[in-house]
MARDO-187789 format. One line per field, with one value per atom (N, C-alpha, C): x, y, z; residue in three letters; atom name. Coordinates in steps of 0.05 Angstrom, whole numbers, plus 32768, in hexadecimal, padded with zeros to 4 digits. Example, Ala and Ser with C-alpha at 12.3 -4.5 7.8 and 13.67 -1.06 7.14 Angstrom:
<sites>
u	8108,80F6,8108,8101,8111,8102
v	7F8E,7FA6,7FBE,7FD3,7FEB,8001
w	809C,809C,809C,808E,808F,809D
aa	ALA,ALA,ALA,SER,SER,SER
at	N,CA,C,N,CA,C
</sites>
This chain:
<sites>
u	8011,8000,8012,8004,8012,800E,800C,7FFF,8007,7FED,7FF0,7FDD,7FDF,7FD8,7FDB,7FBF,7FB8,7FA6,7FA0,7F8C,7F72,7F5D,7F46,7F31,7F27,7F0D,7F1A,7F37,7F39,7F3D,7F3A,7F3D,7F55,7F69,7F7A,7F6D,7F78,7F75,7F83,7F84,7F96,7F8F,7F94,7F91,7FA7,7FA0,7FAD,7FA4,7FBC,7FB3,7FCF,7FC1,7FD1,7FDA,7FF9,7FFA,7FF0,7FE3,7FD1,7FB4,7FAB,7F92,7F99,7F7C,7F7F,7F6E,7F72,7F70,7F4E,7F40,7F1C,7F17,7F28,7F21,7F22,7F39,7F43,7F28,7F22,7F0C,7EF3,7EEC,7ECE,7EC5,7EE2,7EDE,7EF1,7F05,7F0E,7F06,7EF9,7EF1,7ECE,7ECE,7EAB,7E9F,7EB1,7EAF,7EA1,7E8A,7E7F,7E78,7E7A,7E72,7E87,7E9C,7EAD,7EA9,7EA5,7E9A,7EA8,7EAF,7EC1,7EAA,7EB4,7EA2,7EAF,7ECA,7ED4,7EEC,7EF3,7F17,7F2A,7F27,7F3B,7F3F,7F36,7F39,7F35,7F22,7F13,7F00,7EEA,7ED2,7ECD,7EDF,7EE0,7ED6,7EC5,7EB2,7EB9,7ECD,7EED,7EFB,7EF8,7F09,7F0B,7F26,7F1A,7F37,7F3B,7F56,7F68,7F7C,7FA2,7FAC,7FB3,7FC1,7FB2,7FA1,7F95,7F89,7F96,7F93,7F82,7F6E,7F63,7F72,7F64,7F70,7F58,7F62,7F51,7F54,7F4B,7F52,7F4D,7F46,7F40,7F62,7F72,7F87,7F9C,7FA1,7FB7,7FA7,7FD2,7FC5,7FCA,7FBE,7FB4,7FD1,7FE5,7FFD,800D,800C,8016,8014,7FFE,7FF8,7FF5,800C,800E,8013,8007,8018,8002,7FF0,7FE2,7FC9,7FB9,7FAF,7F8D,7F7F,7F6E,7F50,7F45,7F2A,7F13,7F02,7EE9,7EDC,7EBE,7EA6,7E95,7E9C,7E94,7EA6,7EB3,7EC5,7EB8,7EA5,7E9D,7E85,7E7E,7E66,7E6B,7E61,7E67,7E6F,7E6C,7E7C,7E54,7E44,7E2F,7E20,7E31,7E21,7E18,7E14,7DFF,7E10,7E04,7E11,7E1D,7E39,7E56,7E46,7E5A,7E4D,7E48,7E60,7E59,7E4B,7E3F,7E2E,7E10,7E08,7DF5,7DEF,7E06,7E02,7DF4,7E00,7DF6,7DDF,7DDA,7DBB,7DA0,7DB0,7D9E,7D97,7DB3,7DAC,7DA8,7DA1,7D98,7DB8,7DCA,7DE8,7DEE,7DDB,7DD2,7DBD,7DBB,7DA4,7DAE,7DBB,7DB4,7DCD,7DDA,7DEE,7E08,7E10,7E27,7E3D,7E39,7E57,7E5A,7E47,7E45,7E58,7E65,7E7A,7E94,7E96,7EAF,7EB1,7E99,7E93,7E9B,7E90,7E8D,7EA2,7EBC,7ED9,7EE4,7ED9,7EF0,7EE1,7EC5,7ECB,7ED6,7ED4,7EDF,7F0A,7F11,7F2C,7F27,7F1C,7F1A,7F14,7F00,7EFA,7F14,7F21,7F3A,7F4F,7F54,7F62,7F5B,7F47,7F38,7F1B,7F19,7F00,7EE7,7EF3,7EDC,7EDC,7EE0,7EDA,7ECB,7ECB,7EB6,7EA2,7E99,7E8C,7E9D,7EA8,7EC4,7ED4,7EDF,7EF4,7EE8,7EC8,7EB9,7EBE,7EB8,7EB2,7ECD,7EE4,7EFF,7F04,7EFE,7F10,7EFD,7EE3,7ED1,7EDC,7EE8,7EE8,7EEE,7F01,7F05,7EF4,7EDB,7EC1,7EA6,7EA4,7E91,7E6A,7E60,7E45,7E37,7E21,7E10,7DF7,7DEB,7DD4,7DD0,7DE0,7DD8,7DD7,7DEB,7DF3,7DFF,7E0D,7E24,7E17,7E09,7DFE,7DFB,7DE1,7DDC,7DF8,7E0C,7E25,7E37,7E3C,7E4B,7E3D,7E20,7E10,7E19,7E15,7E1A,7E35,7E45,7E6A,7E66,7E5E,7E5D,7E52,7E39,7E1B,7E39,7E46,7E58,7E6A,7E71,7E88,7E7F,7E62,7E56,7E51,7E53,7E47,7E28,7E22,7E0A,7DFD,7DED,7DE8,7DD3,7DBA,7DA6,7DB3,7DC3,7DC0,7DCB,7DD3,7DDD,7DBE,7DC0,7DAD,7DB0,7D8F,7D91,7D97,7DAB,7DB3,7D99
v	7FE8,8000,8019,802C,8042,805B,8071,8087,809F,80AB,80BE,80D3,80EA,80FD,8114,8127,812C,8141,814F,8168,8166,815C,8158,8169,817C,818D,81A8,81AE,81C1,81B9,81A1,818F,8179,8178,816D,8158,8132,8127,810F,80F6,80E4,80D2,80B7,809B,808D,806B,8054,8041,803F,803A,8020,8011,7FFE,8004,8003,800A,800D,7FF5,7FEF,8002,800B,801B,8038,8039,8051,8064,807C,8089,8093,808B,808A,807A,805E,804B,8067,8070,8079,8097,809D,80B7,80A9,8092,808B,8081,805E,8052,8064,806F,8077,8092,80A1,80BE,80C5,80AA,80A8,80C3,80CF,80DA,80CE,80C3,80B3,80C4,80DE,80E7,80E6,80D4,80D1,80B3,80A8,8094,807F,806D,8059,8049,804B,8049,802C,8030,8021,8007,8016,8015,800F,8020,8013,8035,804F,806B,8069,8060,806D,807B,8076,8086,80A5,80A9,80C0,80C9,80AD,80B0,80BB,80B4,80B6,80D0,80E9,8102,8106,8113,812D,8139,814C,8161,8155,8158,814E,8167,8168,8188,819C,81A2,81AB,81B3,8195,8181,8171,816C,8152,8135,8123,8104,80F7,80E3,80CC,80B4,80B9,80B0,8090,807E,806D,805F,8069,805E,806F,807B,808A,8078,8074,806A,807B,807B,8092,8095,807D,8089,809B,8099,80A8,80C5,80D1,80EE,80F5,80EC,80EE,810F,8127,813B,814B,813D,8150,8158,816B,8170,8164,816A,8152,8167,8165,816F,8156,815B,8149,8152,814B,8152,8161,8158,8161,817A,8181,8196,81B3,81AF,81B9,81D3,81CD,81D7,81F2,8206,821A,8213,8225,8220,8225,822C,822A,820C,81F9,81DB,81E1,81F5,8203,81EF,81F1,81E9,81FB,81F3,8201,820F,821B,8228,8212,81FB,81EE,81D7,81D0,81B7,81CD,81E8,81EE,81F3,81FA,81F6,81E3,81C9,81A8,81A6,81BA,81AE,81C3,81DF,81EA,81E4,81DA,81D0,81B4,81A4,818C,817D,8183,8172,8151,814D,812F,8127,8108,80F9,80E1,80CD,80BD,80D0,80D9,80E1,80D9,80C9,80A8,80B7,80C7,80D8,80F6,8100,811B,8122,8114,8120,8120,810E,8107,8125,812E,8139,815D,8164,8178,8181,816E,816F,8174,8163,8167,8183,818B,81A8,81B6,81BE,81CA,81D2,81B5,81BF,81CA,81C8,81D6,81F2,81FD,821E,8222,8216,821F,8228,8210,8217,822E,822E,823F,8240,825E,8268,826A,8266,8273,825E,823E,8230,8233,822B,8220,820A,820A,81F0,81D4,81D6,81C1,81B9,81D8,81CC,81C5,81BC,81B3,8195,819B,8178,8161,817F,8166,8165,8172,817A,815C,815C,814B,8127,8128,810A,80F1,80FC,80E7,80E0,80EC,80E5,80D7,80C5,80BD,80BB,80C5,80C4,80B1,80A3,808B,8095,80AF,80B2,80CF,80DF,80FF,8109,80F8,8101,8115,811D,8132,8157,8158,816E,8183,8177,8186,818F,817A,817D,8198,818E,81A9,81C3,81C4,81E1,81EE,81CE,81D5,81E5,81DB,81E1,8200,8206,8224,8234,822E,823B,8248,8228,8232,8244,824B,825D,8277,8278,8293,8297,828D,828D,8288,8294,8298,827C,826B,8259,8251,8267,8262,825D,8260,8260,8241,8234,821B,820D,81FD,81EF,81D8,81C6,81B1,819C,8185,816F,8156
w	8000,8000,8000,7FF6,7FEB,7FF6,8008,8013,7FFD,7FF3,7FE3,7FF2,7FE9,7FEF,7FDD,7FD4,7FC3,7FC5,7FA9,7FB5,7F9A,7FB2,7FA3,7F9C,7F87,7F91,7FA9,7F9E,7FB4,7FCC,7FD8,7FF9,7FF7,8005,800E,8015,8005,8014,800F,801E,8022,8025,8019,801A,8015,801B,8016,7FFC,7FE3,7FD3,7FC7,7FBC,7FB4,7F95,7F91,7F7A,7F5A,7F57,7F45,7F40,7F59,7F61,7F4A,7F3D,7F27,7F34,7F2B,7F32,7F33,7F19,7F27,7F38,7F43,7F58,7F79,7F77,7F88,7F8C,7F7A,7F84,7F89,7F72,7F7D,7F99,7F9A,7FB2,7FC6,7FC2,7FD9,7FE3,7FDC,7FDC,7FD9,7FD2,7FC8,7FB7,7FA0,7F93,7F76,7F73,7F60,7F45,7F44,7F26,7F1A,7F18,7F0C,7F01,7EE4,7EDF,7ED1,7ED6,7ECB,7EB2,7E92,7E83,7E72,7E6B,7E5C,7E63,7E78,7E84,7E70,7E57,7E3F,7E3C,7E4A,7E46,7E24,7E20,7E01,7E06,7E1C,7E25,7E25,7E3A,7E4C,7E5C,7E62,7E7B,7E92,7E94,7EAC,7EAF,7E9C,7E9B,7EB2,7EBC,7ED1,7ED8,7EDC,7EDA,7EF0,7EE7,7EED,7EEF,7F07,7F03,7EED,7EE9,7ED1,7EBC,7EB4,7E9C,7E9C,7E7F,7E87,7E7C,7E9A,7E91,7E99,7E8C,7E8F,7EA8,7EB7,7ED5,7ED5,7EBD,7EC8,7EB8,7EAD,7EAB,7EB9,7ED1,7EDA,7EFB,7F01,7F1E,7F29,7F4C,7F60,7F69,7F72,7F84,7F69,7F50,7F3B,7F46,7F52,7F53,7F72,7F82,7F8D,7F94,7F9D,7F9C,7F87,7F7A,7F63,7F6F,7F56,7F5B,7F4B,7F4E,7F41,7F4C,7F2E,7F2F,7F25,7F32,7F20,7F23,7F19,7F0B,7F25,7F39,7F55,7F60,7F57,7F55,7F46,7F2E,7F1E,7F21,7F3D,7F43,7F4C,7F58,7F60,7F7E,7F8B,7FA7,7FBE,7FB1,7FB5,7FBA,7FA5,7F9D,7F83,7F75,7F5F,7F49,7F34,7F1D,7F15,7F07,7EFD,7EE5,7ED6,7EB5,7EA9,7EA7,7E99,7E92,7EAD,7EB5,7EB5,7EB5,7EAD,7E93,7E85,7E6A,7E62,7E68,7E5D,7E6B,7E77,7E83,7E75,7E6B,7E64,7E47,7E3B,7E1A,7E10,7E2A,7E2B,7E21,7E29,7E23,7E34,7E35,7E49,7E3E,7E44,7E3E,7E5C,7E51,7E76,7E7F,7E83,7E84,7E94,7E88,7E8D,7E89,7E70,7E66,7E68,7E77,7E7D,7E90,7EA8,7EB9,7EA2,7E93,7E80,7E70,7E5F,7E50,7E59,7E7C,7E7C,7E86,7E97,7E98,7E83,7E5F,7E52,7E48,7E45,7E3B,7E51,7E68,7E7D,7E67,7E6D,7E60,7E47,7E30,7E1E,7E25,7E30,7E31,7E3A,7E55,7E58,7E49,7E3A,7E23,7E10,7E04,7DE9,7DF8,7E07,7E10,7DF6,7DE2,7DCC,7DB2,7DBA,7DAA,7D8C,7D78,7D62,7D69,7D5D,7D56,7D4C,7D3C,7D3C,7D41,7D53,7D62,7D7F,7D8F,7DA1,7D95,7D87,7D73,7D7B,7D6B,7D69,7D8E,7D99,7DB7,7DC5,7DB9,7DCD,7DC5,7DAD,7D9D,7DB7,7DC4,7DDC,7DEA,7DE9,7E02,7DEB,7DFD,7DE8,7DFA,7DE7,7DEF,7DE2,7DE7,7DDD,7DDB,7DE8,7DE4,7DDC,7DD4,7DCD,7DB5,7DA1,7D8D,7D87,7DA8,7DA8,7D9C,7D90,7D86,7D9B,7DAE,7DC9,7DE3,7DE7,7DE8,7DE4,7DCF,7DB3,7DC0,7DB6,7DC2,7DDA,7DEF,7E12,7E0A,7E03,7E0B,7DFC,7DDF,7DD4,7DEA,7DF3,7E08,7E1B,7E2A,7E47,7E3E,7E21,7E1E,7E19,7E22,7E19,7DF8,7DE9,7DD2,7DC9,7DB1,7DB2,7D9F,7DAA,7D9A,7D92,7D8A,7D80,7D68,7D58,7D35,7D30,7D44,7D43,7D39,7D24,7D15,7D2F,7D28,7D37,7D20,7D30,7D13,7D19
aa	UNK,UNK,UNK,UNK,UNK,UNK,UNK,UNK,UNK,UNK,UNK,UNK,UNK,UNK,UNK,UNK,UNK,UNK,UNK,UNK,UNK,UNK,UNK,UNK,UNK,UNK,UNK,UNK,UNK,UNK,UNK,UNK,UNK,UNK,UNK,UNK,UNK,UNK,UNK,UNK,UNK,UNK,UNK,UNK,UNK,UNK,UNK,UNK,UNK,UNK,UNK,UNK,UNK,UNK,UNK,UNK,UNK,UNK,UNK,UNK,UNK,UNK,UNK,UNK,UNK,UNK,UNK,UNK,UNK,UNK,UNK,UNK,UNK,UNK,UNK,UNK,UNK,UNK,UNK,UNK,UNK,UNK,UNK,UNK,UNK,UNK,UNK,UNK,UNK,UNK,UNK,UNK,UNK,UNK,UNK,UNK,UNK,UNK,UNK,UNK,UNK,UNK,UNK,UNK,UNK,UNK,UNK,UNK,UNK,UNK,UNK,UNK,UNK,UNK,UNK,UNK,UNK,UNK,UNK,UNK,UNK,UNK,UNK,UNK,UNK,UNK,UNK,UNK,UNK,UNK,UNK,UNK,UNK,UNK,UNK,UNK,UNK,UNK,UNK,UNK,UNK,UNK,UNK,UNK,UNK,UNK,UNK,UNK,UNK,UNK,UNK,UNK,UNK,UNK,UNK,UNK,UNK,UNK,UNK,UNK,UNK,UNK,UNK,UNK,UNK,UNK,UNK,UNK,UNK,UNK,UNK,UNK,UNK,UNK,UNK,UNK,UNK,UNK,UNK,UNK,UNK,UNK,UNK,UNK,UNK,UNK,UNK,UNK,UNK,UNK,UNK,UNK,UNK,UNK,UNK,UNK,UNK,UNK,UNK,UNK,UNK,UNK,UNK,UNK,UNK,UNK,UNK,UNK,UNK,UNK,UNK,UNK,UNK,UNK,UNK,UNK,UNK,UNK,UNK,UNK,UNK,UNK,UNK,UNK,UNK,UNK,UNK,UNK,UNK,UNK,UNK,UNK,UNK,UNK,UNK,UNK,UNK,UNK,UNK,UNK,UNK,UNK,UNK,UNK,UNK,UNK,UNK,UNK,UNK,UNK,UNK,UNK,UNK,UNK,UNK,UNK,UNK,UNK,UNK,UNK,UNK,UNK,UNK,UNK,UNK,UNK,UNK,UNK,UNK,UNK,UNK,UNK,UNK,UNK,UNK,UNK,UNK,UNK,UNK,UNK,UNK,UNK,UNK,UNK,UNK,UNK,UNK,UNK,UNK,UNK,UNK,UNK,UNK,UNK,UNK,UNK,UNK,UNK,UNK,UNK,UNK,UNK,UNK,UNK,UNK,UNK,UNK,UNK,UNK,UNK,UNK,UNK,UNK,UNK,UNK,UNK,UNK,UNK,UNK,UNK,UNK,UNK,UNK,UNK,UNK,UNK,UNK,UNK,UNK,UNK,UNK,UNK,UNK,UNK,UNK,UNK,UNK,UNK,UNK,UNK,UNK,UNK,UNK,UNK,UNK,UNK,UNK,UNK,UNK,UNK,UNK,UNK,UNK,UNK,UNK,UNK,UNK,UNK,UNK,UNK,UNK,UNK,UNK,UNK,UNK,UNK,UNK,UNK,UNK,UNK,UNK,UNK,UNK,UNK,UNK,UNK,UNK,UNK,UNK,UNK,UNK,UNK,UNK,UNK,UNK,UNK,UNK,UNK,UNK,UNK,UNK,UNK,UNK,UNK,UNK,UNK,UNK,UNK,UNK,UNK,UNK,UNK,UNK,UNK,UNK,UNK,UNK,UNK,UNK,UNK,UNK,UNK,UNK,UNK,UNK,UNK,UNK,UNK,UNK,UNK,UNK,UNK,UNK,UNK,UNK,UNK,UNK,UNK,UNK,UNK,UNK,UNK,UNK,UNK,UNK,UNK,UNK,UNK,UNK,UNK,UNK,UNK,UNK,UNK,UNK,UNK,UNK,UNK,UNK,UNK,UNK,UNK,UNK,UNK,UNK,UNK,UNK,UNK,UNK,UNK,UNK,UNK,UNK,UNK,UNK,UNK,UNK,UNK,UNK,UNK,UNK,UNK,UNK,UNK,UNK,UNK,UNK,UNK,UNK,UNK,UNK,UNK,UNK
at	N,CA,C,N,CA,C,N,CA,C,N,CA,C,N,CA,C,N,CA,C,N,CA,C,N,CA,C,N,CA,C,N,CA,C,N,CA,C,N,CA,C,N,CA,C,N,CA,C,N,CA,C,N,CA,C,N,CA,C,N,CA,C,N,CA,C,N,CA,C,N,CA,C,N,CA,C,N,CA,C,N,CA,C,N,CA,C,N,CA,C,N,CA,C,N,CA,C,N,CA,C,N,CA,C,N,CA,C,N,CA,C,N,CA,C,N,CA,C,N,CA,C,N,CA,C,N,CA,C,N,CA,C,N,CA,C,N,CA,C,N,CA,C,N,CA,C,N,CA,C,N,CA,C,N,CA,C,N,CA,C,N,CA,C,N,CA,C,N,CA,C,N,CA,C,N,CA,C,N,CA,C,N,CA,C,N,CA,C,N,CA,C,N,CA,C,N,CA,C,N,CA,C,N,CA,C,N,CA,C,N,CA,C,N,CA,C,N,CA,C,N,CA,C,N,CA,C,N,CA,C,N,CA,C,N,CA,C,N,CA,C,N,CA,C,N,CA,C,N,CA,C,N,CA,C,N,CA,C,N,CA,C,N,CA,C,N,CA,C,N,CA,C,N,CA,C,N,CA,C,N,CA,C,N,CA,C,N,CA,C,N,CA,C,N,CA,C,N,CA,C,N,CA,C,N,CA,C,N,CA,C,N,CA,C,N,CA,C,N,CA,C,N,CA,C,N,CA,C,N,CA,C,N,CA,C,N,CA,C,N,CA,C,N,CA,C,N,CA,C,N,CA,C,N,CA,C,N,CA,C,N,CA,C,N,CA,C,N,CA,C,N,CA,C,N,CA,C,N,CA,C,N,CA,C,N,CA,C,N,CA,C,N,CA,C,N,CA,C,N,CA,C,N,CA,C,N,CA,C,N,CA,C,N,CA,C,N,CA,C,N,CA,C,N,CA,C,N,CA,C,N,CA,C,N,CA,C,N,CA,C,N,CA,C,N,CA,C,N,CA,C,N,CA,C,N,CA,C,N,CA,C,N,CA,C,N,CA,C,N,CA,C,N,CA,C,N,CA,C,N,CA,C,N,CA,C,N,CA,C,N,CA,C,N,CA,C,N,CA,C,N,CA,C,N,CA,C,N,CA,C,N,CA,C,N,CA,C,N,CA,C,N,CA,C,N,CA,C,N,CA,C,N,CA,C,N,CA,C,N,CA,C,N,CA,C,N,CA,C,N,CA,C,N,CA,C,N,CA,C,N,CA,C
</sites>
């Protein structure tokens, strides 16, 4: 066993983890941080996103004693400091960017790094930035909208596909 210690959501905290233990094992069961969603365990999904120092990764292939020392956001992270929904999880809720929503914590981490990166996205470059997350029930359209909507863009003229 391994003692790591880490900064979760802004809160310091610390467990026992066996090397093998990845890093969504380590927030869901050890932190009982569950909107973080193990979809594939092959990191094709992206059910799994959630920020590395930063960055987004895919937590269900990075192990927990790896980040020892980091810092680590997830989908529970996202909210205001109220509980309220973040911009960007109201976005997806106001432009219907969910259906069961399995891949919505994956989805609203990886736009989260995108605005970061490029506050003022396209439409295509939402598209190419999202390719690693995969949705089964939206057809990505309503998605795309949410992430333009959260960057303050105006998206009535967006046709529906």
């Amino acid at each position: 066993m391994t003692k790591v210690t880490m900064t979760v959501n802004g809160k310091a905290v610390s467990g026992e983890v066996e090397g093998r233990t990845l890093l969504v094992s380590f927030l869901r069961e050890g932190l009982g941080l569950t909107g973080t969603h193990v979809g594939c365990d092959t990191s094709q999904c992206g059910a799994c996103v959630v920020h590395v120092n930063g960055q987004p990764a895919k937590s269900c292939t990075a192990f927990a004693a790896d980040l020892d020392g980091a810092s680590i956001t997830t989908i529970e992270g996202m909210a205001n400091a109220d509980g309220s929904l973040g911009t960007i999880q109201q976005a997806f809720q106001d432009h219907h960017g969910l259906q069961c929503g399995f891949c919505t914590p994956g989805m609203v981490m990886s736009s989260a790094a995108l605005l970061a990166e490029n506050p003022k996205p396209t439409e295509m470059e939402v598209r190419h930035y999202l390719e690693g997350n995969i949705c089964r029930c939206t057809g990505y359209h309503n998605i795309v909208k949410a992430v333009l909507a959260a960057s303050g863009q105006d998206v009535s003229k967006i046709a529906a596909e």
